[in-house]
C-alpha positions as CSV (number, residue, x, y, z in Angstrom):
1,X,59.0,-129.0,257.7
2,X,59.1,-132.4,258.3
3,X,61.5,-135.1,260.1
4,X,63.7,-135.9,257.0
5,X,63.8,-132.2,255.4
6,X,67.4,-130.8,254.9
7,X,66.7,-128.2,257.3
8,X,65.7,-131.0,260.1
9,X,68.7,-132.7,259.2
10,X,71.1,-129.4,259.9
11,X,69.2,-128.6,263.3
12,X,69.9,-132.4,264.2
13,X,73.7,-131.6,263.2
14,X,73.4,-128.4,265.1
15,X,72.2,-130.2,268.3
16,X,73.9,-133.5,268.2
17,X,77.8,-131.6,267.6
18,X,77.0,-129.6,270.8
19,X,75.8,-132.4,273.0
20,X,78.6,-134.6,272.0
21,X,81.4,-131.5,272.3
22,X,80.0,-130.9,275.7
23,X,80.0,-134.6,277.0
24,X,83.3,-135.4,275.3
25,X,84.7,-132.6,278.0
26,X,83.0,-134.3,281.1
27,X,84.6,-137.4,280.3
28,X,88.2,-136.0,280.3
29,X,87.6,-133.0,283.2
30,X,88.0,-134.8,286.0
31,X,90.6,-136.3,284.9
32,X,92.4,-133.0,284.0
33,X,91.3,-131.7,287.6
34,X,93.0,-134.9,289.1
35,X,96.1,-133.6,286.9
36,X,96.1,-130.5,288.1
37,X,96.1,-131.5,292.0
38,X,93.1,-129.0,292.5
39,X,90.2,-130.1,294.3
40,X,87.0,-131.5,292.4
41,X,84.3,-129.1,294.2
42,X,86.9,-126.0,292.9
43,X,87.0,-127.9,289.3
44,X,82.7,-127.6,289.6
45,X,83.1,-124.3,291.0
46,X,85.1,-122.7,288.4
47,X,82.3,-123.4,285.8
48,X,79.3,-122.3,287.6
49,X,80.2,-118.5,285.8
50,X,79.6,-120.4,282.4
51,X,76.0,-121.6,283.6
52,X,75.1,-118.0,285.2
53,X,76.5,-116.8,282.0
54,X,74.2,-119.4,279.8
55,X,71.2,-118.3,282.3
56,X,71.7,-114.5,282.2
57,X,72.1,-114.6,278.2
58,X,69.0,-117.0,276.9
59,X,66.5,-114.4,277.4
60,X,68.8,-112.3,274.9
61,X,69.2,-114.9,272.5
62,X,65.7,-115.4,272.5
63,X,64.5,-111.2,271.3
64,X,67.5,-111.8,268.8
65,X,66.3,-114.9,267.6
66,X,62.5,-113.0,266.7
67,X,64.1,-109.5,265.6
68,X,67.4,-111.4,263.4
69,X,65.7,-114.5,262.8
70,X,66.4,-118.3,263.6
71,X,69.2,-118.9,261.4
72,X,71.7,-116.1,262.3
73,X,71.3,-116.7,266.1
74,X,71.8,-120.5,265.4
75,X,74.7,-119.7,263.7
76,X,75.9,-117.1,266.6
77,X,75.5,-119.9,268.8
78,X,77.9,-122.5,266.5
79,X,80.3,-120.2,266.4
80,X,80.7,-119.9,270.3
81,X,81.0,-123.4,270.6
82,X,83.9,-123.3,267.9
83,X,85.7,-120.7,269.6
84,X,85.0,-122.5,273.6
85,X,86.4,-125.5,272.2
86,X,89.3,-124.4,270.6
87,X,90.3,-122.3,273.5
88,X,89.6,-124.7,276.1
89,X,91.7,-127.2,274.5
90,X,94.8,-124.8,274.2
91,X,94.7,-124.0,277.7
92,X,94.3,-127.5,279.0
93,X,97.0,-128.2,277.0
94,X,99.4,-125.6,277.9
95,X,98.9,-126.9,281.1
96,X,99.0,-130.4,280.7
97,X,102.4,-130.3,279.2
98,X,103.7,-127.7,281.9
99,X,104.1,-124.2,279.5
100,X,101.8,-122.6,282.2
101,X,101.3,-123.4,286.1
102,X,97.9,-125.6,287.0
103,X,96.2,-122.7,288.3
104,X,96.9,-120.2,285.4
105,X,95.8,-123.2,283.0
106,X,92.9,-123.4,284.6
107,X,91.7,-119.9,285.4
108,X,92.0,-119.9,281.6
109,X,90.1,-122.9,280.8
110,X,87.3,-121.7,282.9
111,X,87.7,-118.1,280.9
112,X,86.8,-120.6,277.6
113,X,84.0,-122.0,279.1
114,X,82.3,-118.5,279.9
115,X,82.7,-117.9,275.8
116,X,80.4,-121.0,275.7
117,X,78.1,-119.7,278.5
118,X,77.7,-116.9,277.2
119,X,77.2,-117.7,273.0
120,X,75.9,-121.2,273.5
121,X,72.6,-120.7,274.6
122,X,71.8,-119.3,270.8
123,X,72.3,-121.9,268.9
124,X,69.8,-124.5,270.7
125,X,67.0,-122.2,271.5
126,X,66.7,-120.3,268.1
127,X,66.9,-124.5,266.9
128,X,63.5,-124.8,269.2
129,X,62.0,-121.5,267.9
130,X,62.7,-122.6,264.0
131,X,60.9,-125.7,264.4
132,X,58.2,-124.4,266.6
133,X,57.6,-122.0,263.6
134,X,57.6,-124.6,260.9
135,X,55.1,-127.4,262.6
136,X,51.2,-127.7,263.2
137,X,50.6,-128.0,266.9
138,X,49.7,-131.8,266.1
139,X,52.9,-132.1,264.7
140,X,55.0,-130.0,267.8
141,X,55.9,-132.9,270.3
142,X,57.2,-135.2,267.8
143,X,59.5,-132.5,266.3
144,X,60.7,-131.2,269.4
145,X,61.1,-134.8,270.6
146,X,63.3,-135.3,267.4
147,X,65.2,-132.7,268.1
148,X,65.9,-133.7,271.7
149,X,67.0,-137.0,270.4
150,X,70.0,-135.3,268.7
151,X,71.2,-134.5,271.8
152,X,70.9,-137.6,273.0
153,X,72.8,-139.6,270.6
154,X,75.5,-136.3,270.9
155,X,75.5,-137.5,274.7
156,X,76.3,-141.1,273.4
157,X,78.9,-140.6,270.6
158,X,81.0,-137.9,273.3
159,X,81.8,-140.2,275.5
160,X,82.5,-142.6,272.6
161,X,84.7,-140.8,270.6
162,X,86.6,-139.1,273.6
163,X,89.2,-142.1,273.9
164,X,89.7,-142.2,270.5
165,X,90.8,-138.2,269.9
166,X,93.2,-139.0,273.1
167,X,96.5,-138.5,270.7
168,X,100.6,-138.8,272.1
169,X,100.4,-134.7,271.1
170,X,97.4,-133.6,272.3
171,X,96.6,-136.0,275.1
172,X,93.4,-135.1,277.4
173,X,92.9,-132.3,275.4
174,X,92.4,-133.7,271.8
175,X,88.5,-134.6,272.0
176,X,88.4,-130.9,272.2
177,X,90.0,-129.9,269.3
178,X,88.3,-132.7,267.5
179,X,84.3,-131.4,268.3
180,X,85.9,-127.6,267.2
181,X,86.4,-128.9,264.0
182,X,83.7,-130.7,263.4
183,X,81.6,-128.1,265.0
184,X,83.3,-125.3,262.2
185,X,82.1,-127.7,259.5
186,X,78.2,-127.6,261.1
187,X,78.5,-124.1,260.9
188,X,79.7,-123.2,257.7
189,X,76.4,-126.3,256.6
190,X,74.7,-124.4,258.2
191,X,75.4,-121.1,256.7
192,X,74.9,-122.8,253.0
193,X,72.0,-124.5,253.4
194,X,69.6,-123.8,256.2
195,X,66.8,-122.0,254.7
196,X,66.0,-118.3,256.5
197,X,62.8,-118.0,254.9
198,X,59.6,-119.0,253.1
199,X,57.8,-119.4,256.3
200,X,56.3,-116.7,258.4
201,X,56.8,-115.5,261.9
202,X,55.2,-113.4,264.7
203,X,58.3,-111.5,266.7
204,X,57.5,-111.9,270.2
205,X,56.4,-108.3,271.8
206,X,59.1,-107.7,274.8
207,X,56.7,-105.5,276.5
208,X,53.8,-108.6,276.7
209,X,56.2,-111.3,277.7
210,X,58.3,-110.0,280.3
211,X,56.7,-111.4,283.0
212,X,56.5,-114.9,281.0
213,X,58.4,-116.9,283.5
214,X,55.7,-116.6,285.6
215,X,52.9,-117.3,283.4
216,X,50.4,-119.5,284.8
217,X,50.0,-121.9,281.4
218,X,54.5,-121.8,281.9
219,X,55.2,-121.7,285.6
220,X,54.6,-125.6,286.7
221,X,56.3,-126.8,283.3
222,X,59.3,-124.8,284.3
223,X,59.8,-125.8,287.8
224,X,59.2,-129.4,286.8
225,X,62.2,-129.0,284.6
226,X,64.0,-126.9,286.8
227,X,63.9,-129.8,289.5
228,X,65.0,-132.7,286.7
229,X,67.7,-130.6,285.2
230,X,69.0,-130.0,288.6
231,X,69.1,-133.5,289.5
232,X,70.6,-133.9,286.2
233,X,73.2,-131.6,286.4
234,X,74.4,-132.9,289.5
235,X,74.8,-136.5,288.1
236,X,76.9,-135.1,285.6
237,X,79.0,-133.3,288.0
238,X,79.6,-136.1,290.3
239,X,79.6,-138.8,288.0
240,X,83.5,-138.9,286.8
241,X,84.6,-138.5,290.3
242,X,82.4,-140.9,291.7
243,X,83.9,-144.0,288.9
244,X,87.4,-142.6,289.6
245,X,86.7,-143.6,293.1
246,X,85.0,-146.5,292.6
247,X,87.6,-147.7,290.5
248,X,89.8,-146.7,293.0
249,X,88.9,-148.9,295.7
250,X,89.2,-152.0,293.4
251,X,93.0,-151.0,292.8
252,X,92.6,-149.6,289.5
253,X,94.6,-145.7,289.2
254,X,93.5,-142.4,287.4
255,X,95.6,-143.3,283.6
256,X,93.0,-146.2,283.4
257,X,89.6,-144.4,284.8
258,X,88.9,-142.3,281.5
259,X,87.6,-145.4,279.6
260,X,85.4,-146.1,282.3
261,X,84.3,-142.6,282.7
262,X,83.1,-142.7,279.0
263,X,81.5,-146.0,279.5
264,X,79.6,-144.7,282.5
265,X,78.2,-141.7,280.2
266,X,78.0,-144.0,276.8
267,X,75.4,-145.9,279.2
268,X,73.4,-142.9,280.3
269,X,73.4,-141.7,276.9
270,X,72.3,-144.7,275.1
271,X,69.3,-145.2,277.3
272,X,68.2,-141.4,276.7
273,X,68.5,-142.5,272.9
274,X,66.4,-145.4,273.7
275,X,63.7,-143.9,274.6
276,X,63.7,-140.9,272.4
277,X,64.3,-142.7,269.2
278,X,62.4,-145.9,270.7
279,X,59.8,-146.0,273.1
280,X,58.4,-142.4,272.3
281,X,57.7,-142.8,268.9
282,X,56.6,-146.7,269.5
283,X,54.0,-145.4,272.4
284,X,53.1,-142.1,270.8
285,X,53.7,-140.7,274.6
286,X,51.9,-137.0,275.1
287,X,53.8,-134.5,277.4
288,X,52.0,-135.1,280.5
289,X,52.7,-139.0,280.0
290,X,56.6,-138.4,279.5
291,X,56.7,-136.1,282.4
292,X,55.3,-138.8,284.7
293,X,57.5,-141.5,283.7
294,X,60.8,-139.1,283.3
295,X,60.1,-138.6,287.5
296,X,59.3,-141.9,288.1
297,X,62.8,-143.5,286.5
298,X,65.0,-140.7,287.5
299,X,63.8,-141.5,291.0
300,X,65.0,-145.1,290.8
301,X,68.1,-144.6,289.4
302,X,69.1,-142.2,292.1
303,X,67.9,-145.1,294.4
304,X,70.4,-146.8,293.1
305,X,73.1,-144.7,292.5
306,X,73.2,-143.6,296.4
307,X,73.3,-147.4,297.3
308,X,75.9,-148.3,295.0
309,X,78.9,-149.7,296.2
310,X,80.9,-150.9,292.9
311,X,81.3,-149.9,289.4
312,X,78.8,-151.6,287.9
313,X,75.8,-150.3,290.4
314,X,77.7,-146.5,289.6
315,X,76.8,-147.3,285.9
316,X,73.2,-149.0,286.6
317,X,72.0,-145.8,288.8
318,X,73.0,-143.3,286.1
319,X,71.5,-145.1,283.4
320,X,68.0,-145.3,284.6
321,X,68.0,-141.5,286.0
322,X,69.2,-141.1,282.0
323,X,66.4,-143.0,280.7
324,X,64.3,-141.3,283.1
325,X,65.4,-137.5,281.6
326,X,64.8,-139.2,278.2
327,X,60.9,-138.9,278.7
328,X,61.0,-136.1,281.0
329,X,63.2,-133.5,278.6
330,X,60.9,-133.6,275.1
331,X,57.8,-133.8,277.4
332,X,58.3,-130.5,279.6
333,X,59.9,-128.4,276.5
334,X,57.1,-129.6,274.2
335,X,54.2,-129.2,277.3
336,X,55.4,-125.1,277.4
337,X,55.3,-124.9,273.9
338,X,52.0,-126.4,273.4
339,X,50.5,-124.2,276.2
340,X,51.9,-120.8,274.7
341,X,50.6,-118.9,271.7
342,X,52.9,-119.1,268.1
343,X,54.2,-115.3,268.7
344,X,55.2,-116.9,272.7
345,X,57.5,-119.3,271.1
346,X,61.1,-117.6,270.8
347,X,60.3,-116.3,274.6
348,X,59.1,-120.4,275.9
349,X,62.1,-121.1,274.2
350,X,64.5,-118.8,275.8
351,X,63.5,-119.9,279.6
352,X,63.6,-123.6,278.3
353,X,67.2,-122.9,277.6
354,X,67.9,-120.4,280.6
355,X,66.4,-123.6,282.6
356,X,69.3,-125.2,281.2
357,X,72.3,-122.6,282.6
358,X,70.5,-122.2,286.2
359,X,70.5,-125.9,286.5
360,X,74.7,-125.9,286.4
361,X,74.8,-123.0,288.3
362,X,74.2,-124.3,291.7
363,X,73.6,-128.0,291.8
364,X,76.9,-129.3,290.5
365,X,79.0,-127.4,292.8
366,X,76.6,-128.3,295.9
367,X,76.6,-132.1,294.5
368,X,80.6,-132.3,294.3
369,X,80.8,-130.7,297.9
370,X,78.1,-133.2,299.2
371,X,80.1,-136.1,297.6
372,X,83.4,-134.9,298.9
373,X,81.4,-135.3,302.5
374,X,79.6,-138.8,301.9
375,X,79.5,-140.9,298.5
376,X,76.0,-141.2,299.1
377,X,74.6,-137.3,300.0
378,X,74.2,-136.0,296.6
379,X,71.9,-138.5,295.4
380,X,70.2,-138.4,298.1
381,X,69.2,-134.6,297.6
382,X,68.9,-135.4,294.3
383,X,65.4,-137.6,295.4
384,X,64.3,-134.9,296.8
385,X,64.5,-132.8,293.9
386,X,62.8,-135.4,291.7
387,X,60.3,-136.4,294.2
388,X,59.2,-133.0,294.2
389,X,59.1,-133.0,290.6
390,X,56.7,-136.5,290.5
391,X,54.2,-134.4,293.3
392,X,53.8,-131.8,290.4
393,X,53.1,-134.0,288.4
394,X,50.5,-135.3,289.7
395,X,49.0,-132.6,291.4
396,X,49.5,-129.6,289.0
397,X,46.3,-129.1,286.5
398,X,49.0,-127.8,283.9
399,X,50.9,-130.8,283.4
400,X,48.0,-133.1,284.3
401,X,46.8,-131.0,280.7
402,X,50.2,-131.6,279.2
403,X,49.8,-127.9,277.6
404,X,46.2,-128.3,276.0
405,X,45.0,-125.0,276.6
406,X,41.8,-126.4,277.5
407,X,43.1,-127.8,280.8
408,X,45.3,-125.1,281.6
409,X,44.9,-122.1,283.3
410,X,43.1,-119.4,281.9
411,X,45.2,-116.3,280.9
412,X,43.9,-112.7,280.5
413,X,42.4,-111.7,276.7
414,X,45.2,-108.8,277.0
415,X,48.2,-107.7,278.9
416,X,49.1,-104.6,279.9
417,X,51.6,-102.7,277.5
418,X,53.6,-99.4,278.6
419,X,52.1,-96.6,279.8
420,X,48.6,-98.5,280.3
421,X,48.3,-99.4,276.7
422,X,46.8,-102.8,275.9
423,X,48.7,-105.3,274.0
424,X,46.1,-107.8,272.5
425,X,46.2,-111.1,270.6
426,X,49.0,-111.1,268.0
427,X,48.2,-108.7,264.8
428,X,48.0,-110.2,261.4
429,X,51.3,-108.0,260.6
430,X,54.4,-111.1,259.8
431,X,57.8,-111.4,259.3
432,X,59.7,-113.8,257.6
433,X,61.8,-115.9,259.3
């Protein structure tokens, strides 16, 4: 499988539809909270069931993905998103345009976003697992880094293309509609095209890997991201309020914030693309590498962000923690893959993507109510997540090894199975993909 193969192509699709979908609604939900007169830590509140949902579900996803395959998961998955979308949109536009009360809109709008909690984990981790089947371990990081790319030039043409789908009939809600439709047409390429087979697989055995999460060769990669996504996520959350405000004060009202909104994510999202079409390739960066200089950024920009005092410093701040998540994303998902054996990977992939849910569980909603106190508060958490996250860097032998086995922990030969049975190294028994 390499970079330019139809299949890499379709994952890319897969990956860059979602990522854009997704950001295309953070640039229009505040503003439809700000509609609706409710207040913005209830607008992050409400959504927190669709990241417990996301968390909950990866594990799931993952056994599917080894006992159905890649491709049907994946396409589960696109089908979620679809059907989130779509529903999202109608209730945000039903109350928009007054057919249903705020509250009932939105009630309803958050039901649509638990479809995507709870489907949309599939698509991206079964995405990891195909591709983690399909490359040498030489070969691993600059897949996987390909593959996070996608998402970050999803996270630049969202914000992008939001304005543009802003119609006179569908108003705040039309960017929605728009990423269903093109997500439907990724699906059904998808469903034509993406080989299911002609590569082998080793099923992950439930049994061996239930206590992977805690895995010595895993645990320290998934903190790290734990700690960056969580800094992430509350970025993201506080980022539309924190331009509406900023704008605000310079006399500017809420019909003219949303273009600044997507400017402020555009910015984010283009750095991310920087460096994961740019400067990873250019410096042939290992995991451990990426990891350090993912902290180091994201540090900096929260500097910034909790000192800024205008628009411009607001755009600044979240740029560099972006840039910063650039190196650190592709270098902690590709650091637990290399550590892990090939039958591991549909599990590694599962808690890189339940990573993903518990980091909008909790620190969104905590971010919002910290901004809602002082402008500055959640940022300043925020370098205390990340700080955290540099100290394991630098201090943890598994990231110093950047998931060469041969600096990692040592695991046990075997692990026990049920009712004391052994459950060795994986058998020379396969199944196709």
């Amino acid at each position: 499988m390499t970079l330019r193969s139809p299949a890499s192509l379709l994952l890319f699709s897969v990956s860059l539809i979602a990522a854009a979908g997704n950001m295309a609604l953070q640039a229009v939900l505040p503003l439809i909270g700000r509609a609706f007169a409710l207040p913005d830590t209830l607008v992050s509140a409400a959504f927190a069931i669709s990241a417990l949902l996301w968390t909950l579900s990866s594990p799931s996803w993952a056994r599917l993905s080894d006992r159905l395959g890649r491709k049907r998961v994946i396409l589960v998955g696109l089908g979620g998103f679809v059907a989130s979308m779509t529903a999202f949109g109608v209730a945000a536009t039903s109350g928009l345009e007054g057919w249903l009360g705020a509250g009932v809109a939105f009630i309803l709008m958050a039901v649509a976003r638990a479809i995507y909690g709870l489907f949309g984990s599939a698509a991206p981790l079964a995405s990891q697992a195909y591709v983690a089947d399909r490359t040498s371990r030489a070969a691993r990081t600059r897949a996987l880094s390909a593959l996070a790319s996608a998402q970050g030039l999803g996270t630049v043409l969202g914000p992008a293309l939001a304005p543009v789908f802003i119609l006179p009939f569908v108003g705040l809600a039309g960017p929605l509609y728009a990423f269903a439709a093109l997500g439907a047409i990724v699906l059904v390429l998808v469903w034509r095209l993406l080989p299911s087979g002609g590569v082998e697989r080793q099923p992950s055995t439930g049994q061996a890997h239930k206590g992977l999460w805690k895995d010595l060769r895993l645990r320290d990669f998934l903190l790290y991201g734990l700690l960056l996504t969580g800094a992430q996520a509350v970025n993201i959350g506080v980022i539309g309020f924190h331009v509406i405000d900023e704008l605000a004060a310079e006399g500017l009202g809420l019909d003219a914030a949303q273009p600044f909104i997507g400017l402020a994510l555009f910015a984010g999202a283009a750095m991310t693309l920087m460096v994961q079409w740019g400067l990873i390739p250019l410096l042939r960066l290992e995991p451990r590498a990426m990891m350090r200089w993912g902290a180091g950024l994201a540090l900096v920009g929260n500097g910034v962000s909790a000192l800024a005092t205008d628009f411009h410093s607001v755009v600044v701040g979240y740029a560099l923690l972006s840039m910063g998540m650039g190196f650190a994303r592709p270098g902690f998902t590709a650091g637990a893959s290399l550590a892990t054996r090939p039958d591991e990977q549909g599990t590694v992939a599962g808690l890189i993507m339940a990573l993903s849910g518990l980091s909008f569980l909790a620190p969104p909603v905590i971010g919002v109510a910290l901004y809602e106190w002082s402008a500055p508060a959640p940022f300043g958490l925020n370098l205390v997540l990340i700080g955290a996250a540099l100290a394991l860097c630098i201090l943890s032998t598994p990231l110093k090894g950047g998931g060469d086995p041969g600096r990692a922990p040592a695991q046990p030969a075997s692990t026990p199975g049920p009712e004391g049975a052994t459950v060795g190294p994986p058998s020379p028994g396969r199944k196709a993909v």
